[in-house]
C-alpha positions as CSV (number, residue, x, y, z in Angstrom):
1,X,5.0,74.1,149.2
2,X,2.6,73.3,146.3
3,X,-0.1,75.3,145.4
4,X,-3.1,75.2,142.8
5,X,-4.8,78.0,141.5
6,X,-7.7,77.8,143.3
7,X,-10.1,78.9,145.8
8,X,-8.9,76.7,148.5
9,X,-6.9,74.1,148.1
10,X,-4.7,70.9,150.0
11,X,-1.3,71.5,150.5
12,X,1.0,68.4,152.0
13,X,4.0,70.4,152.9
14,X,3.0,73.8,153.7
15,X,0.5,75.6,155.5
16,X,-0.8,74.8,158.8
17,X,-4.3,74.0,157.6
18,X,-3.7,73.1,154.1
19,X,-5.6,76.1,152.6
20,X,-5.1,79.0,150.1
21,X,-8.1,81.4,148.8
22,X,-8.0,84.4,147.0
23,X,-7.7,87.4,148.4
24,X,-8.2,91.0,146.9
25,X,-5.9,93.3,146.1
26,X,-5.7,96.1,148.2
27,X,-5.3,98.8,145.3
28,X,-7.9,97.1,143.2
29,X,-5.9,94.8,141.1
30,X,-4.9,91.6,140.5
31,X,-5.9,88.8,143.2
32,X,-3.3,87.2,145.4
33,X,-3.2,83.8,147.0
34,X,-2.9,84.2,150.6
35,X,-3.2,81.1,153.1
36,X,-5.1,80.9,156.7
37,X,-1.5,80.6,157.8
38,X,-0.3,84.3,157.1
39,X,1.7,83.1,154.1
40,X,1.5,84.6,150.6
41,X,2.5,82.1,147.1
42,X,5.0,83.7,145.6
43,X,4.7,81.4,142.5
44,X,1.5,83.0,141.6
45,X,2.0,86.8,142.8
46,X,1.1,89.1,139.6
47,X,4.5,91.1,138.3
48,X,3.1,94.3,140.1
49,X,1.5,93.4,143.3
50,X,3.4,95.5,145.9
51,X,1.6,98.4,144.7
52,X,-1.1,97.1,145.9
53,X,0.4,96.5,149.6
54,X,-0.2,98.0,153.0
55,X,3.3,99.0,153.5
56,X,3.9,100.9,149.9
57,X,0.3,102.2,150.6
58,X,1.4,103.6,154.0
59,X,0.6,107.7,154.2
60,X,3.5,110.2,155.8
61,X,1.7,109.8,159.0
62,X,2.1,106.2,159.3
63,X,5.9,106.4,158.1
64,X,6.2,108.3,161.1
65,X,4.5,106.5,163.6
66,X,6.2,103.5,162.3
67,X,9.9,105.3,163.0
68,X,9.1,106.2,166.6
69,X,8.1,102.6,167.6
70,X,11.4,101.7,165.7
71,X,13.1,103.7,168.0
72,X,10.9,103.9,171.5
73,X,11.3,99.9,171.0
74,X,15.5,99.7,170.3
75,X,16.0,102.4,172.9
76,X,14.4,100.4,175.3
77,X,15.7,97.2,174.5
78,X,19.4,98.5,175.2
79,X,18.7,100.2,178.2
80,X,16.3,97.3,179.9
81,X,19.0,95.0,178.8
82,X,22.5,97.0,179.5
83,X,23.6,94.9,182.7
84,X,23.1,91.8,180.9
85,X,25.2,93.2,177.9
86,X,27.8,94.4,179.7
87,X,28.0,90.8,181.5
88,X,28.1,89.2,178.4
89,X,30.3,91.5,177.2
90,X,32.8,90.7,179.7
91,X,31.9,87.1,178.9
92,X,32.8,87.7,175.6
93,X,36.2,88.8,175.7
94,X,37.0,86.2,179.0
95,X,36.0,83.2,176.6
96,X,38.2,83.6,173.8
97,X,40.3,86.2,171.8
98,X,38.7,88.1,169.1
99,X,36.7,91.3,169.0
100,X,33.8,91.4,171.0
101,X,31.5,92.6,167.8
102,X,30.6,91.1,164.6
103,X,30.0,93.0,161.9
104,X,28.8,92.0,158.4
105,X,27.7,92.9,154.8
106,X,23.7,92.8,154.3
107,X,21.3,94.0,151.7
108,X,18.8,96.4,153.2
109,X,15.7,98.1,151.9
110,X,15.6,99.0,148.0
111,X,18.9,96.9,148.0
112,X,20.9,98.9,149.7
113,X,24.0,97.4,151.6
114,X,25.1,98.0,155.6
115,X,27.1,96.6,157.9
116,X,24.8,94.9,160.3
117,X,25.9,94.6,164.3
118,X,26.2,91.5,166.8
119,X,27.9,90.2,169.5
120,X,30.5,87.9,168.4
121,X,29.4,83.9,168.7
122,X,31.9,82.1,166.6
123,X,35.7,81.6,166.5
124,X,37.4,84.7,164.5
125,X,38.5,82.4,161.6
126,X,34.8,81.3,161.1
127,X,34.9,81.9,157.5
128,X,38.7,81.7,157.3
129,X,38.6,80.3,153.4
130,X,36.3,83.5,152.6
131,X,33.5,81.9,151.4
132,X,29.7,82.3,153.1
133,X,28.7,79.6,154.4
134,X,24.6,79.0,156.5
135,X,24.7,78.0,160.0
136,X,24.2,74.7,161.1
137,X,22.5,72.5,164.2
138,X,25.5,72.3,166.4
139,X,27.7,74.1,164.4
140,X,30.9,73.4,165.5
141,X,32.5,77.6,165.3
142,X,30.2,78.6,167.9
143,X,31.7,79.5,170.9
144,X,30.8,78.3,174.4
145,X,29.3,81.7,175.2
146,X,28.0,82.1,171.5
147,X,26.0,78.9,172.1
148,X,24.2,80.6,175.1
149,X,23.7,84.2,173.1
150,X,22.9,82.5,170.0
151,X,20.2,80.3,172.0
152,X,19.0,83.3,173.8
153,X,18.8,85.9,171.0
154,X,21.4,88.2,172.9
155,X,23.9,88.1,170.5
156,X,21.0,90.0,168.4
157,X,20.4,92.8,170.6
158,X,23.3,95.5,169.7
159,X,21.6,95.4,166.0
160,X,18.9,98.1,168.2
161,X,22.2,100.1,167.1
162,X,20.9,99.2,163.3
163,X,17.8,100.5,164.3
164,X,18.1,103.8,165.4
165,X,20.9,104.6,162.6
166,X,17.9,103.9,160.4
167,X,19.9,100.9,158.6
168,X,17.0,98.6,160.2
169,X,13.1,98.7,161.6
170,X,12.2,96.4,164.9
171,X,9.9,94.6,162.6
172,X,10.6,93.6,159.3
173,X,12.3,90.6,156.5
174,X,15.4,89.8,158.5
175,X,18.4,90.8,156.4
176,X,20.4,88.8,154.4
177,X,23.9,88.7,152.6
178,X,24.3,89.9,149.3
179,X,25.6,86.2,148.3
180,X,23.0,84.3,149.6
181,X,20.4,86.9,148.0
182,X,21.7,86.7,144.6
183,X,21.6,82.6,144.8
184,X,18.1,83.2,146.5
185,X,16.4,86.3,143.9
186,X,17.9,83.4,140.9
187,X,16.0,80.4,142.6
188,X,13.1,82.0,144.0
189,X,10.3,84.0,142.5
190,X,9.7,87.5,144.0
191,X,12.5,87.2,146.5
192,X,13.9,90.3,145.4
193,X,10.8,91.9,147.1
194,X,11.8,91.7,150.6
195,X,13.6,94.4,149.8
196,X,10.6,96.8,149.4
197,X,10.4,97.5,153.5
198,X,13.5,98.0,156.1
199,X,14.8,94.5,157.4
200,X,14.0,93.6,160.8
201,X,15.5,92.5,164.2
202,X,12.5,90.1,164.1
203,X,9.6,89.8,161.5
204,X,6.7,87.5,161.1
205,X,9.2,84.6,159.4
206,X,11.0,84.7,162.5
207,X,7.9,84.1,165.0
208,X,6.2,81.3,162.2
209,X,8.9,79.0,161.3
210,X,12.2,78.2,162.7
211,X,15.9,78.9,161.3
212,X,16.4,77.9,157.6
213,X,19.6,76.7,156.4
214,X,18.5,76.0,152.3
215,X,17.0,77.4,149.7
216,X,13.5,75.3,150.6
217,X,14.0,76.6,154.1
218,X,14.0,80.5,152.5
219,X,11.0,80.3,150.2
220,X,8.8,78.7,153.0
221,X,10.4,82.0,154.9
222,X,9.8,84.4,152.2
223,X,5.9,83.7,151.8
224,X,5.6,84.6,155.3
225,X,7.8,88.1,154.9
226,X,5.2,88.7,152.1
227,X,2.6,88.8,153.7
228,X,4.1,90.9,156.0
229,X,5.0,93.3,153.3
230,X,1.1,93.6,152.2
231,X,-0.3,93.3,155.8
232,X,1.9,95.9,157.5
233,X,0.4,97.9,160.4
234,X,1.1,99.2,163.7
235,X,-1.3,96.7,165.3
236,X,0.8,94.0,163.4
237,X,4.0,94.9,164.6
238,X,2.9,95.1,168.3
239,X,1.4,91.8,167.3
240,X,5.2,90.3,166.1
241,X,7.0,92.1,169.0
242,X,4.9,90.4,172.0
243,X,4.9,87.0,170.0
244,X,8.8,87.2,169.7
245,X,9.0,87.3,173.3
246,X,7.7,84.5,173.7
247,X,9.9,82.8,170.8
248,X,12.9,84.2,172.9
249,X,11.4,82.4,176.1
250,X,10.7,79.2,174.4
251,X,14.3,79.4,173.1
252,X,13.0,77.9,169.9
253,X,15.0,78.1,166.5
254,X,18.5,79.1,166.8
255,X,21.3,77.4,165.8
């Protein structure tokens, strides 16, 4: 996107409207450019704004409020869900040889690193020269039943695991891996901050713009998770959970 510093202004590219303004700060300092969209410019975000945040702001009492949906939600998402795991699971291992999870290196909250948990959708020498590479339209080391858990968001669903270990929130910047967040924090400003909040098994990115594969696809992402990260609430999260549903329905945006 391309933004002005001003009140409002037209955007070709980006938001859904084609509007910015100025919103305050919510601990009384610098202005931030926020669109009608639910996007904040990173390009223009002062050097301290997540101070001035909802989610840093948070008291003890909505830290733990915020943990018990984290783990009402996952808990009920495995159990709601276990006969259709254990299909798939069976699926799974029927299909083709390999383990029947994935796990894999991402960067979590205040950078720290985990191992994240899925159901396995790709061939076991998916990244047999090593290197990371993004996922594609009709990627071609999906598997036959990772095409139908990749479409469906099932493979997803054992990351609840994430959740209640505490590695994870239900609602949050969806986590990345540490090589595609040092190429990212080098090309994009304030990237870096997604890391203020726990990563999420969905997140406001996820519900407002489909799967990115490049670094334009990841800053048009980012300036939704940042508005996340200075809007954060219950209400909001409630707000992303029902609206994923209906991303899950629609089957829209995975590859």
């Amino acid at each position: 996107m391309r933004f002005e510093r001003s009140r409002a202004v037209s955007d070709d590219r980006g938001c859904s409207d084609g509007s910015v303004i100025v919103a305050p700060d919510y601990a009384g300092g610098e202005a931030v450019m926020v669109s009608a969209d639910g996007q904040v410019v990173p390009e223009f975000l002062p050097q301290n704004w997540l101070r001035g945040t909802r989610a840093l702001r948070q008291g003890a009492l909505e830290h733990v409020l915020h943990r018990g949906l984290d783990i009402c939600a996952s808990l009920s998402l495995l159990l709601l869900t276990l006969p259709l795991l254990l299909v798939v699971a069976l699926a799974i291992k029927l299909d083709t040889r390999g383990p029947l999870f994935y796990r894999q290196e991402r960067v979590g909250q205040h950078h720290r690193r985990f191992h994240i948990l899925k159901f396995r959708s790709m061939t076991v020498d998916a990244e047999k020269p090593g290197a990371a590479v993004w996922a594609t339209v009709g990627d071609s080391r999906v598997t036959r039943v990772g095409r139908f858990i990749r479409l469906t968001r099932i493979d997803e669903i054992p990351q609840a695991i994430n959740i209640l270990r505490g590695d994870m929130a239900f609602v949050g910047p969806r986590p990345e891996r540490p090589v595609f967040v040092e190429q990212l924090t080098a090309a994009i400003p304030h990237y870096a901050d997604r890391a203020a909040v726990r990563p999420g098994l969905t997140g406001w990115a996820q519900v407002k713009y489909s799967y990115g594969a490049s670094i334009e696809d990841a800053r048009e992402k980012l300036s939704y998770d940042l508005w996340y990260i200075r809007e954060r609430s219950l209400w909001l999260d409630l707000r992303i959970i029902l609206a994923t549903v209906r991303v899950v329905l629609r089957q829209a945006g995975a590859r």
